[in-house]
C-alpha positions in Angstrom: -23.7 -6.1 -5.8 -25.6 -3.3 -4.4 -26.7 -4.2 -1.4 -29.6 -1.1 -0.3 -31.8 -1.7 1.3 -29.2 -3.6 3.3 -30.2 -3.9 6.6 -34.0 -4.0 5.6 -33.3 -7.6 4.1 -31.3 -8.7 7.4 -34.1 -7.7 10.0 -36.4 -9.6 7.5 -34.2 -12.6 7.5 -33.5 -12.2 11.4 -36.9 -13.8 11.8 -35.8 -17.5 10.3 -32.6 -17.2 13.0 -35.1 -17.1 15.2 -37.4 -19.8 15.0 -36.9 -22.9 17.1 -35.8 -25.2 14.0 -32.9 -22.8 13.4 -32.4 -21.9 9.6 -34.4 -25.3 8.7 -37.2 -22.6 7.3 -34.7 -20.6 5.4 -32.6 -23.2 3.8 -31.4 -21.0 1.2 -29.2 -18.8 3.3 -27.4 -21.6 4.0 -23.6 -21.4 2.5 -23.4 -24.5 0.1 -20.9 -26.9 1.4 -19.6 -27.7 -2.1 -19.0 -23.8 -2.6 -15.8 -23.3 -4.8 -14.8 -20.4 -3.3 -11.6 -19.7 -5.8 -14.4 -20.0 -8.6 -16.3 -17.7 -6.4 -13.4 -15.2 -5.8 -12.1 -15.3 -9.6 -15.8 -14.2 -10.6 -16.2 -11.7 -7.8 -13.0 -9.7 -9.4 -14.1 -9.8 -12.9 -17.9 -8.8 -11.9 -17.9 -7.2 -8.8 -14.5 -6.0 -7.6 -14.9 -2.4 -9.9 -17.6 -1.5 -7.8 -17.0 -2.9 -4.1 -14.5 -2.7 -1.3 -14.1 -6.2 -0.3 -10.4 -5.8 1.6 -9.6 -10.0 1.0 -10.4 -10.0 -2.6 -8.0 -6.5 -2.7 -11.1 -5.1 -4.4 -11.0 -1.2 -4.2 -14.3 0.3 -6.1 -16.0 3.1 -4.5 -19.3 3.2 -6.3 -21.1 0.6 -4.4 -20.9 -0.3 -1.0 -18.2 -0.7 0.8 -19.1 -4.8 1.9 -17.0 -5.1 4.7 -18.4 -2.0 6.2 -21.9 -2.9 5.2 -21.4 -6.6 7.3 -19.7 -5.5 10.3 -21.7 -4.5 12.5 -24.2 -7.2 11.5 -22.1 -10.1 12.3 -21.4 -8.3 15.3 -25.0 -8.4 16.3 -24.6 -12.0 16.0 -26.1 -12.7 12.3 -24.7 -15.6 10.9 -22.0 -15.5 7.6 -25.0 -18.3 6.5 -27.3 -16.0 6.8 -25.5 -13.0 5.0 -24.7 -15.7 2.3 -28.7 -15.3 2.1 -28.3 -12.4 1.4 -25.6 -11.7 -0.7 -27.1 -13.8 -3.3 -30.6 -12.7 -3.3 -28.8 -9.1 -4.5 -27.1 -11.1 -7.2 -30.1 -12.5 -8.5 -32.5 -9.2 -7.3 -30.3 -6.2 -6.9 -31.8 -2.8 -5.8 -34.3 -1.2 -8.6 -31.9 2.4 -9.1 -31.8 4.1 -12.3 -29.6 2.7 -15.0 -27.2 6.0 -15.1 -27.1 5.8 -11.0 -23.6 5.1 -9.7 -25.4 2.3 -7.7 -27.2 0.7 -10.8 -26.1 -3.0 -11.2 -27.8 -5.1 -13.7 -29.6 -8.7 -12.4 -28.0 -11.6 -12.5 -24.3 -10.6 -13.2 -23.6 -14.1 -12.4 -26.1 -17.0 -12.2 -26.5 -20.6 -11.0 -23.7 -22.4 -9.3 -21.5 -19.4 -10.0 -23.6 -17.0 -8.6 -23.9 -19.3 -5.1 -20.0 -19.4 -5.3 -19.9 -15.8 -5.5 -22.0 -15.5 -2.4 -20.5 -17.9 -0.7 -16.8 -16.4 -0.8 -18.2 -13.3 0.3 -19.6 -14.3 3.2 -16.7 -16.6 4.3 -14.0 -13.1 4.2 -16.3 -10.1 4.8 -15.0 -8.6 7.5 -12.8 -10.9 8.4 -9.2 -9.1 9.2 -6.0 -11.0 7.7 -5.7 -12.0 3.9 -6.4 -15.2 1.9 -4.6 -18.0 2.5 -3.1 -21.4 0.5 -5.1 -21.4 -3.5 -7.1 -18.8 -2.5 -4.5 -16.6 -2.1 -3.2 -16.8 -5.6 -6.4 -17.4 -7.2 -6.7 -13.8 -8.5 -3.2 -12.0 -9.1 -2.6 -8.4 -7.7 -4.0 -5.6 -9.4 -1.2 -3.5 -11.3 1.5 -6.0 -10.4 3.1 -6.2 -13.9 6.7 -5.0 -14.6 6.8 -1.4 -15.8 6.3 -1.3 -19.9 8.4 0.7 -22.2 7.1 1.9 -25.0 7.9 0.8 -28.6 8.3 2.3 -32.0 6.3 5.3 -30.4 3.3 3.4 -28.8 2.6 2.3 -25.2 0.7 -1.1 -25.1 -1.0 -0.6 -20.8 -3.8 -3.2 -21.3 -6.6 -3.2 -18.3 -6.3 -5.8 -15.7 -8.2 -8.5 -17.5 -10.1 -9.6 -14.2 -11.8 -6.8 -13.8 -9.6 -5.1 -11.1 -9.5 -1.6 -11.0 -6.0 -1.5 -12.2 -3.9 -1.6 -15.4 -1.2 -4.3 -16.3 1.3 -2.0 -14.5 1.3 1.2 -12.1 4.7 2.3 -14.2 5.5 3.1 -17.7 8.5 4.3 -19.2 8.8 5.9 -23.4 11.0 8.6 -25.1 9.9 12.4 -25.8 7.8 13.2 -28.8 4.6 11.4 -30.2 3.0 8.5 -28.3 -0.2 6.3 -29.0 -1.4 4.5 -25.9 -2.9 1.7 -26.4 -5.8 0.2 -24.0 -7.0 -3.4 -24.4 -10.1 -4.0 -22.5 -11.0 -7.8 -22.0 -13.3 -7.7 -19.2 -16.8 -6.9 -18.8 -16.4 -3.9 -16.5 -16.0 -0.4 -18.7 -12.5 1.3 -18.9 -10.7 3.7 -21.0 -7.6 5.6 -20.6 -6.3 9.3 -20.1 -3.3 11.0 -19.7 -2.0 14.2 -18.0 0.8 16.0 -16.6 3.2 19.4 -18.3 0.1 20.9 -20.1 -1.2 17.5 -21.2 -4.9 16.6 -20.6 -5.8 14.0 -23.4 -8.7 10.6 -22.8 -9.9 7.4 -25.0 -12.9 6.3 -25.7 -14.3 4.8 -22.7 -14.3 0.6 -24.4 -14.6 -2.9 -23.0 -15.3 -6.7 -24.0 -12.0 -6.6 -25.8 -12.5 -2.9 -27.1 -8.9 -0.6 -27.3 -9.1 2.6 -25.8 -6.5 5.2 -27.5 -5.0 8.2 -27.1 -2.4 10.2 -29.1 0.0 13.1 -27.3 3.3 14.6 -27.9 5.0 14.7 -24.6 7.8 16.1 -23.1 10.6 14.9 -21.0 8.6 14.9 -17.2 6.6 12.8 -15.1 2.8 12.1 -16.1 0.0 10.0 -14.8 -1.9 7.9 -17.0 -5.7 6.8 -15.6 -8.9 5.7 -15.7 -11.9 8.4 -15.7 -15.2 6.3 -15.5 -16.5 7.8 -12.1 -14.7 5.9 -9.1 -12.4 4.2 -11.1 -8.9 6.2 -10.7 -10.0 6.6 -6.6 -9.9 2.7 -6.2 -6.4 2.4 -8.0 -6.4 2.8 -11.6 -3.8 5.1 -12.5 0.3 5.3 -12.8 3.1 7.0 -13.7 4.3 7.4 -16.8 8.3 8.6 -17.1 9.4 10.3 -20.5 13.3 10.7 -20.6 
């Protein structure tokens, strides 16, 4: 959800706080009290959560804004989490015109209808907001890279990508034997990943996959430590990487 020209749309909407019937005139920043904010949060990790920091969703991405920065200080100025709902969701439906190959670029409508309105309304209930998620919410989404480490088998290491959408892989460790490995990549969500490895003279990537697409890569490795990532730009900084151990 790339949110430029951010604070162009807030001192647009700043008029309808204004007005002596309240936010009567601009009913659609109004949070939707039959939100489902766990639908909300499960759809901002598979859509959103490679591109954003968003601290309660654990969402790490560094290639759009970072939305708790981007609301502070505006809810500090006394603008409403209604009225950010506003406009969280008119940059779902009508995000920022950038280039398609800019590291902002985010295509329209990533999610739509009721979805999109839950999506906007989880946002604006935890941007910002210090602490972490609390009773469903809190479980809604399981933590990035949280999986037990995985041994490889008969010479191939099976290290899916999180299937929400998270920058992260099924685990953060990987253990397999000296001499030739295939890894093995399963991409399920939406959100482009592949996989590399490096580490003792090793520099090897897959093809970059996604929508249930396999990234692969073949090496011959020696006893040692490696790490094993993601290179689409901003991935590996928010978290997608680990260590693979080969004794």
């Amino acid at each position: 959800m790339t949110l430029t020209p951010f604070r162009t749309r807030l001192l647009g909407l700043a008029a309808c706080v204004t007005l002596a019937a309240g936010l009567t005139a601009c009913e659609n920043d109004n949070v939707s009290a039959n939100a489902d904010l766990i639908a909300g949060k499960k759809a901002f990790a598979q859509k959103c959560a490679a591109c954003h920091v968003l601290a309660r969703a654990e969402a790490k991405g560094v290639q759009g804004p970072n939305l708790d920065e981007a609301f502070r200080q505006s809810l500090k100025d006394g603008f409403g989490r209604d009225t950010l709902h506003g406009v969280v969701h008119s940059q779902i439906i009508h995000p920022a015109r950038v280039p398609k190959d800019s590291p902002a670029y985010m295509p329209a409508e990533l999610v739509t209808g009721k979805l999109a309105e839950d999506v906007a309304s989880y946002v604006a209930a935890v941007v910002a907001r210090p602490g972490k998620d609390e009773g469903k919410l809190a479980t809604a989404v399981a933590a990035a890279g949280s999986g037990k480490p995985v041994a490889a088998k008969n010479g191939k290491l099976a290290m899916p990508a999180d299937p929400n959408g998270q920058l992260a892989y099924l685990s953060k460790e990987a253990t397999a034997p000296p001499g030739a490995l295939e890894i093995d990549s399963e991409n399920d969500a939406s959100i482009p990943h592949d996989i590399a490895v490096e580490g003792n003279g090793v520099d090897e990537k897959g093809e970059t996959v996604q929508d249930g697409g396999v990234s692969k890569v073949s090496v011959t490795l020696k006893p040692g430590k490696y790490e094993y990532y993601c290179t689409v730009a901003g991935h590996r900084e928010g978290g997608m990487e680990g260590t693979l151990t080969v004794k």
